[in-house]
C-alpha positions as CSV (number, residue, x, y, z in Angstrom):
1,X,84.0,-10.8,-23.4
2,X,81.0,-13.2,-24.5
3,X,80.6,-14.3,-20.9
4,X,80.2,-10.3,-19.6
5,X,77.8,-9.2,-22.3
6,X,75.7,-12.3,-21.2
7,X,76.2,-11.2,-17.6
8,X,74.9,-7.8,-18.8
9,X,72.3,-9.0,-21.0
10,X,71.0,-11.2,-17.9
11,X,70.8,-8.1,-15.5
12,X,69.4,-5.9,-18.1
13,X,66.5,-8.7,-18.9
14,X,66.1,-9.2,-15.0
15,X,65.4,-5.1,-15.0
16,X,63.1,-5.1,-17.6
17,X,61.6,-7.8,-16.3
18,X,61.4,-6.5,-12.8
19,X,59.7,-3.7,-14.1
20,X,56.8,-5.2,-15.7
21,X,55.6,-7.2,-13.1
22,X,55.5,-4.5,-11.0
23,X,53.2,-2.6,-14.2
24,X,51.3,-6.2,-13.6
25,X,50.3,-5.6,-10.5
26,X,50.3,-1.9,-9.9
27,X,46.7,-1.0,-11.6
28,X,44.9,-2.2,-8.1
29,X,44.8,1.2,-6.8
30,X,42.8,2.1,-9.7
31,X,39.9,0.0,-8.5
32,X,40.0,1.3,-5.3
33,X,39.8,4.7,-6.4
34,X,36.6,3.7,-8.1
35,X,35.0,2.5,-5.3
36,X,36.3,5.5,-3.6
37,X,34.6,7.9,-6.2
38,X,31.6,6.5,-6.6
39,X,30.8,6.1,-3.1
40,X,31.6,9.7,-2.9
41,X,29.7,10.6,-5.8
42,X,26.2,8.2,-4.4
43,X,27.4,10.3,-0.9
44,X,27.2,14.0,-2.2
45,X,24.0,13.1,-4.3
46,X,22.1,11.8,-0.5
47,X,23.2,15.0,0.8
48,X,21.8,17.1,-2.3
49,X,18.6,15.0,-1.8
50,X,17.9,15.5,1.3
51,X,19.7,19.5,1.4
52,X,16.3,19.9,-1.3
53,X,13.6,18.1,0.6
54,X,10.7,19.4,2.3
55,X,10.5,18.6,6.3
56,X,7.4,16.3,5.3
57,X,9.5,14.6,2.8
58,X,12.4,14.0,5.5
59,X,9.9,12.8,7.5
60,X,8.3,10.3,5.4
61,X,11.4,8.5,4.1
62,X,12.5,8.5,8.4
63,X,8.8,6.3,8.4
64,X,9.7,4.5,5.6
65,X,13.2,3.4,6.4
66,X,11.8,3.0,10.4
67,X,8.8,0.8,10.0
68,X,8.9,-2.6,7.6
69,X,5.1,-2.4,7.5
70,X,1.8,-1.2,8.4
71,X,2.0,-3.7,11.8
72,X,5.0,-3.9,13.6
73,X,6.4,-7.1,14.7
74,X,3.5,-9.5,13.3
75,X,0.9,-7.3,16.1
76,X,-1.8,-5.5,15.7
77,X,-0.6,-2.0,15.8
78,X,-0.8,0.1,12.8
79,X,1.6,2.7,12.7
80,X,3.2,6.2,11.3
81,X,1.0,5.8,7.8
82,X,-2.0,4.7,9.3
83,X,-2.1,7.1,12.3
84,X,-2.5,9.9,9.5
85,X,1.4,10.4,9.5
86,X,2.6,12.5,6.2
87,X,3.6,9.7,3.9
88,X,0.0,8.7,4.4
89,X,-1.7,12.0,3.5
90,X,0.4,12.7,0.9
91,X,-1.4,9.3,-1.0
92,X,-3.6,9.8,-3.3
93,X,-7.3,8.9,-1.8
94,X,-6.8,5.5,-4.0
95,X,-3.9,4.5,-2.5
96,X,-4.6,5.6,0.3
97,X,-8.0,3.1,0.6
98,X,-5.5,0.5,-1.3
99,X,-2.9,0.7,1.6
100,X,-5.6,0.7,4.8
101,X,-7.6,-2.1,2.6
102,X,-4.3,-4.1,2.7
103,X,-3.4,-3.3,6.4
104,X,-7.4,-4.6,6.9
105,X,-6.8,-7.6,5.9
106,X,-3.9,-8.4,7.6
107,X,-5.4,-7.4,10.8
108,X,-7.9,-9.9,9.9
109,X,-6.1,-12.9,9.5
110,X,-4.6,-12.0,12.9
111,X,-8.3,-11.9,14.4
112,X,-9.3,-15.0,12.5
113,X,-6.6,-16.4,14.2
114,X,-6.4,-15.7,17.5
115,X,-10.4,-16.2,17.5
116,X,-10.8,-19.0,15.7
117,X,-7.7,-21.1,16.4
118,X,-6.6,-21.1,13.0
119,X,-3.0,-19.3,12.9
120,X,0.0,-21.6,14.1
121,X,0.5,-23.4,17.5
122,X,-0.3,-21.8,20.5
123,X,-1.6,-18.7,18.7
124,X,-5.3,-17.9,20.1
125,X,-4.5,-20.3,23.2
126,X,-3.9,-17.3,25.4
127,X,-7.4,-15.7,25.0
128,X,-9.6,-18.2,25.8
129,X,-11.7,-18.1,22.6
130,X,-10.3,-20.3,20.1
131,X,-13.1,-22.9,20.3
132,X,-15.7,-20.3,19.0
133,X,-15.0,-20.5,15.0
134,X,-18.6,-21.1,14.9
135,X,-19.9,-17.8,15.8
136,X,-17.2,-15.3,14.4
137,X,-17.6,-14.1,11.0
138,X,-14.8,-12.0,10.0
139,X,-14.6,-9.6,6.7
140,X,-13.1,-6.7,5.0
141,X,-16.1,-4.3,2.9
142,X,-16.3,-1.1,1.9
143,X,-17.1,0.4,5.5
144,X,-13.9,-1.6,7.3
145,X,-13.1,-4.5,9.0
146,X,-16.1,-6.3,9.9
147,X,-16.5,-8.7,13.3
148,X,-19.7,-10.0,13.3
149,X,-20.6,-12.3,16.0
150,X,-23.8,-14.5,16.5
151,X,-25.9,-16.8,18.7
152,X,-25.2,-20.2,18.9
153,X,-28.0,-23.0,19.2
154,X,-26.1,-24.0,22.0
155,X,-23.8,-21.2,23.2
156,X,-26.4,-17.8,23.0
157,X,-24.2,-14.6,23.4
158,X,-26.4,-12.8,26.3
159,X,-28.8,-14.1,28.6
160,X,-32.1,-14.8,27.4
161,X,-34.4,-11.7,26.6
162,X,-31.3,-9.7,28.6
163,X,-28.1,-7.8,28.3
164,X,-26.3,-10.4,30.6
165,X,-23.5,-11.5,29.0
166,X,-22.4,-14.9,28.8
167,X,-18.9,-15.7,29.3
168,X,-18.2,-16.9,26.0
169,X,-19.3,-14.2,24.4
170,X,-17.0,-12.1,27.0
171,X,-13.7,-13.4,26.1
172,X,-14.6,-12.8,22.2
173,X,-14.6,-9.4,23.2
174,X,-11.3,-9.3,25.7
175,X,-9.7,-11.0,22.7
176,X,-11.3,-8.7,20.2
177,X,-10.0,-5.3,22.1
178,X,-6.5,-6.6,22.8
179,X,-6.2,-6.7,19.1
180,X,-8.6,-3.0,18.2
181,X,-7.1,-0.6,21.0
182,X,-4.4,0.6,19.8
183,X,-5.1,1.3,16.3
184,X,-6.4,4.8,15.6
185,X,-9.2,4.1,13.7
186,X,-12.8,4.7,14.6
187,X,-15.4,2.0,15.7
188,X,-19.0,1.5,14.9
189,X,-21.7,-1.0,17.4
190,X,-24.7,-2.4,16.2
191,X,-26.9,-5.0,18.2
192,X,-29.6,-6.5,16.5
193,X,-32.0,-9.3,18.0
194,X,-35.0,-11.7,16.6
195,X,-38.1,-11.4,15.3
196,X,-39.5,-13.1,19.1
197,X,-41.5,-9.7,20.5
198,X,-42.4,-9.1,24.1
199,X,-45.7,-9.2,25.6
200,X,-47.5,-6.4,24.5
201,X,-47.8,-3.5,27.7
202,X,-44.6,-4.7,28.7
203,X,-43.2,-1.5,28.0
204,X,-39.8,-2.8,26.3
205,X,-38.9,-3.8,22.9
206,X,-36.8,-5.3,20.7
207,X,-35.1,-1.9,20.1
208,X,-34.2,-1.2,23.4
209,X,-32.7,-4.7,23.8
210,X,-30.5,-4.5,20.8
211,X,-29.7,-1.5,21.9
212,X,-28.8,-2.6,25.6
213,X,-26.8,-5.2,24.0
214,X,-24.8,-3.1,22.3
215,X,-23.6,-1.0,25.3
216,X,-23.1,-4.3,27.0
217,X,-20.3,-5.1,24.1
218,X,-19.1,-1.5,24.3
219,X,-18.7,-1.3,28.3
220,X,-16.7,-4.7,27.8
221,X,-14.6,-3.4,25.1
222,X,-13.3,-0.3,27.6
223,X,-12.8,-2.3,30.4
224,X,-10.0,-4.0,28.5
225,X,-8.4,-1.0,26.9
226,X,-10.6,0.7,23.6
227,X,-11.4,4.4,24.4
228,X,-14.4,5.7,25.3
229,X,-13.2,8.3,22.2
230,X,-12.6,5.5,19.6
231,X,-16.9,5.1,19.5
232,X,-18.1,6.7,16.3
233,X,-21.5,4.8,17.1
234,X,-23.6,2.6,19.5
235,X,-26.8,1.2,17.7
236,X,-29.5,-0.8,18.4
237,X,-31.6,-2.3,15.2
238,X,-33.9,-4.5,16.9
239,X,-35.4,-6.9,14.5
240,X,-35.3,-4.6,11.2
241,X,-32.4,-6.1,9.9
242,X,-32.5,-9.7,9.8
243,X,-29.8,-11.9,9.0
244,X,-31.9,-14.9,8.3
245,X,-35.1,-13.2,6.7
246,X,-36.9,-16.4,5.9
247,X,-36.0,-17.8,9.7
248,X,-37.4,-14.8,11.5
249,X,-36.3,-16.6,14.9
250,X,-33.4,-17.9,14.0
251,X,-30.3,-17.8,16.2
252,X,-28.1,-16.3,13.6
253,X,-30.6,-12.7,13.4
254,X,-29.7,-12.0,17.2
255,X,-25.7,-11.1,16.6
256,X,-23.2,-8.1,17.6
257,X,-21.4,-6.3,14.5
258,X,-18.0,-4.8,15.6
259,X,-16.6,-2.2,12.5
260,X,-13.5,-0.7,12.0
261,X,-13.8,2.5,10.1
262,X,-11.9,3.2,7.6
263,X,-9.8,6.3,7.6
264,X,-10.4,6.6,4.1
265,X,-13.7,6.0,2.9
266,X,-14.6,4.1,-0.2
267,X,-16.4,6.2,-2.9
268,X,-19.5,5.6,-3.7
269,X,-20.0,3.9,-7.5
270,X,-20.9,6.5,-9.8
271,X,-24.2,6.5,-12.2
272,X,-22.8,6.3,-15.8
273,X,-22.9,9.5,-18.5
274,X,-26.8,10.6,-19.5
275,X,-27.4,9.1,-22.6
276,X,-30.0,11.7,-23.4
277,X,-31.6,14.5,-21.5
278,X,-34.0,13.5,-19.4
279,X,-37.6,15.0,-20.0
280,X,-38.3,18.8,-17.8
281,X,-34.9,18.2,-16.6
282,X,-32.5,21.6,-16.5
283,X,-29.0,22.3,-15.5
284,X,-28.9,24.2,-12.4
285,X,-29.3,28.2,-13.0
286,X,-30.2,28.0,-16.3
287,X,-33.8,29.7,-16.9
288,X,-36.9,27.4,-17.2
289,X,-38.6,27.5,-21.1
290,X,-41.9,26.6,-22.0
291,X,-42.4,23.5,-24.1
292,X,-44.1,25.5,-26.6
293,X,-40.9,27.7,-27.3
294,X,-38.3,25.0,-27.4
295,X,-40.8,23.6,-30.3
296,X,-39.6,24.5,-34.0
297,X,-40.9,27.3,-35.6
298,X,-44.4,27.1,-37.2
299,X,-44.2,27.4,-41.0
300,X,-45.7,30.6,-42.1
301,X,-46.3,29.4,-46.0
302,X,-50.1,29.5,-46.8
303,X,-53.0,27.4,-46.8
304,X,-50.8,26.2,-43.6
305,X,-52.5,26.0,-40.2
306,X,-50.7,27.1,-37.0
307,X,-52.3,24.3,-35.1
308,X,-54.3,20.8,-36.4
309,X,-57.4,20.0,-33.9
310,X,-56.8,17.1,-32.0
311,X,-53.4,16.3,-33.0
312,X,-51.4,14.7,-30.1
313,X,-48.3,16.4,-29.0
314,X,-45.8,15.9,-26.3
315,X,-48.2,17.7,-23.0
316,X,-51.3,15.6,-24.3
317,X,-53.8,16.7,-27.4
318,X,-53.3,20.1,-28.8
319,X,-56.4,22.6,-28.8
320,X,-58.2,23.4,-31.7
321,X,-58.2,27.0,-31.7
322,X,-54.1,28.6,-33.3
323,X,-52.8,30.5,-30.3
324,X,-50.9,30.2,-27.0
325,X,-54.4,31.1,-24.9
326,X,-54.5,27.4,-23.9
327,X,-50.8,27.0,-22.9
328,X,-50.7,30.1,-20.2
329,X,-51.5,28.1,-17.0
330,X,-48.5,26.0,-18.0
C-alpha cells in the first residue's frame, strides 16, 4: 500500500511539477506583445502626425530625411534648404544667415582645397591650380564667400596694361566655376588695378581696365558653366580701392574679387538707444514748437522782469527789451 501511494505521490509531484515549468516559461509572449503594442502605438502616432501636417511640413521633413547636409556627397552643391526650399524659408532670418554662414564655410574649405592643394591626396590635382596658394585668398564676411585673387611678382594675372589673361590665372577660374555653378546663389565681380596711370591723351584709364578685367573673369567663368543669370554685378574700381594703400604700385592692389551672395543678408549693426534727445530734433509728424514756448513759464510775481538784458540763453544772448518781437523771424 506504501509502495502505491509513493507511486501516486511521484506522478502527482511530476504534474505539479510539469506544470510550473511550463508557468516558467510561458510569460515570453508577453514581451512580444509589448513590442507588438508599442510599435503599433509609435505607428498610429506617425500616421496622426503626418494626417495633421501642412503640405510644406510634409515636404520639409521629405528634405530633411532625403539630404544629410547642405552639400551632397562632400561636392559643392547646395541643395533643397539652400535653393530657397520650404524648410529654409520657414527659418527664422537668424538661422537662416546661421545655416548659409555654415554651408559658406564649408564650400570654402573645399575651394581652399582644390585651389591651394591643401585638402587630401590627389584633391586639387585635377584642376591644374594647386600650385597657386600664393595668390588665393579665401574668406567668409558679411556679404558671402569671398575669392579674392592677386598679382604675383612673378606670375601677374592678365597681360600687362591688358585684359589678356594669363593661363594661370585661367585655370583659377575653370577650377573656381566647377565648384560656383551649380549653387543658386548670386555672384558679384569686381576688378581693381594699380595706382600706375596711362599716358595722359591716351584716352583709357584705370577704370576702364579694371573694368575690362572683370568681364575677362566673367566671360571665363560662363565658358565653363556659371550662368549669364547668376551675375548680380560686373565692376570695375580702377585704382580707388587699394589693397596695399601705402604701396600704391604694388602687385597685391591689381587683384579679381569673386563673391558669393548671400541669400540672406546680414543685418546691418544697429546704433544703440538715445541717451537724450538730441537738440531741434522731432519725431516724425509731430508739429514743430518754438524754443521760446517749450521754455518754463515766466514768473509773474513783482519787481520780476520778463527778460534780463544780455543774459545768455540757449539761441545766443537774449534782447533787452520783455517781448517775443525779437524771436518772430525764428
Amino acid at each position: 500500500m506504501s509502495g502505491k501511494q509513493e507511486k501516486g505521490s511521484r506522478r502527482r509531484g511530476g504534474h505539479v511539477g510539469g506544470h510550473h515549468g511550463g508557468g516558467h516559461h510561458g510569460g515570453a509572449w508577453k514581451v512580444a506583445y509589448a513590442d507588438f503594442t508599442t510599435a503599433m502605438m509609435a505607428f498610429f502616432m506617425l500616421m496622426w502626425i503626418l494626417a495633421a501636417s501642412s503640405p510644406k511640413q510634409k515636404h520639409a521633413i521629405a528634405q530633411y530625411f532625403r539630404n544629410e547636409g547642405p552639400f551632397q556627397d562632400g561636392g559643392s552643391t547646395m541643395t533643397g534648404d539652400f535653393e530657397g526650399g520650404p524648410a529654409f524659408l520657414d527659418m527664422p532670418p537668424a538661422a537662416r544667415i546661421l545655416e548659409e554662414t555654415k554651408a559658406l564655410e564649408q564650400l570654402a574649405q573645399q575651394l581652399d582645397a582644390s585651389l591651394t592643394g591643401k585638402g587630401p591626396k590627389g584633391e586639387g590635382e585635377g584642376d591644374g591650380a594647386g600650385g597657386l596658394k600664393d595668390q588665393v585668398k579665401i574668406s567668409v564676411g558679411d556679404d558671402g564667400l569671398v575669392i579674392e585673387i592677386a598679382d604675383d611678382p612673378q606670375d601677374e594675372l592678365f597681360a600687362v596694361g591688358g585684359a589678356m589673361m594669363n593661363p594661370d590665372f585661367e585655370r583659377i577660374l575653370d577650377a573656381v566655376a566647377a565648384h560656383l555653378k551649380t549653387l543658386p546663389n548670386a555672384v558679384r565681380l569686381e576688378g581693381y588695378t594699380d595706382a600706375r596711370q596711362y599716358p595722359s591723351g591716351a584716352g583709357y584709364t584705370n577704370w576702364e581696365l579694371s573694368t575690362d578685367r572683370a568681364n575677362a573673369a566673367r566671360r571665363r567663368l560662363e565658358t565653363h558653366g556659371l550662368a549669364r543669370a547668376r551675375f548680380e554685378s560686373v565692376v570695375g574700381y580702377g585704382d580707388g580701392r587699394l589693397a596695399v594703400p601705402a604701396e600704391p604700385l604694388a602687385p597685391g592692389n591689381r587683384r579679381i574679387t569673386i563673391t558669393v551672395l548671400r541669400k540672406t543678408p546680414v543685418p546691418p549693426p544697429t546704433a544703440g538707444p538715445i541717451e537724450a534727445p538730441v537738440q531741434g530734433f522731432r519725431p516724425l509728424g509731430e508739429p514743430y514748437i518754438p524754443a521760446e514756448q517749450t521754455q518754463p513759464p515766466e514768473s509773474s510775481a513783482p519787481g520780476r522782469a520778463a527778460s534780463q538784458p544780455g543774459k545768455p540763453t540757449e539761441h545766443g544772448t537774449a534782447p533787452a527789451e520783455a517781448g517775443g518781437a525779437g524771436h518772430a523771424g525764428h
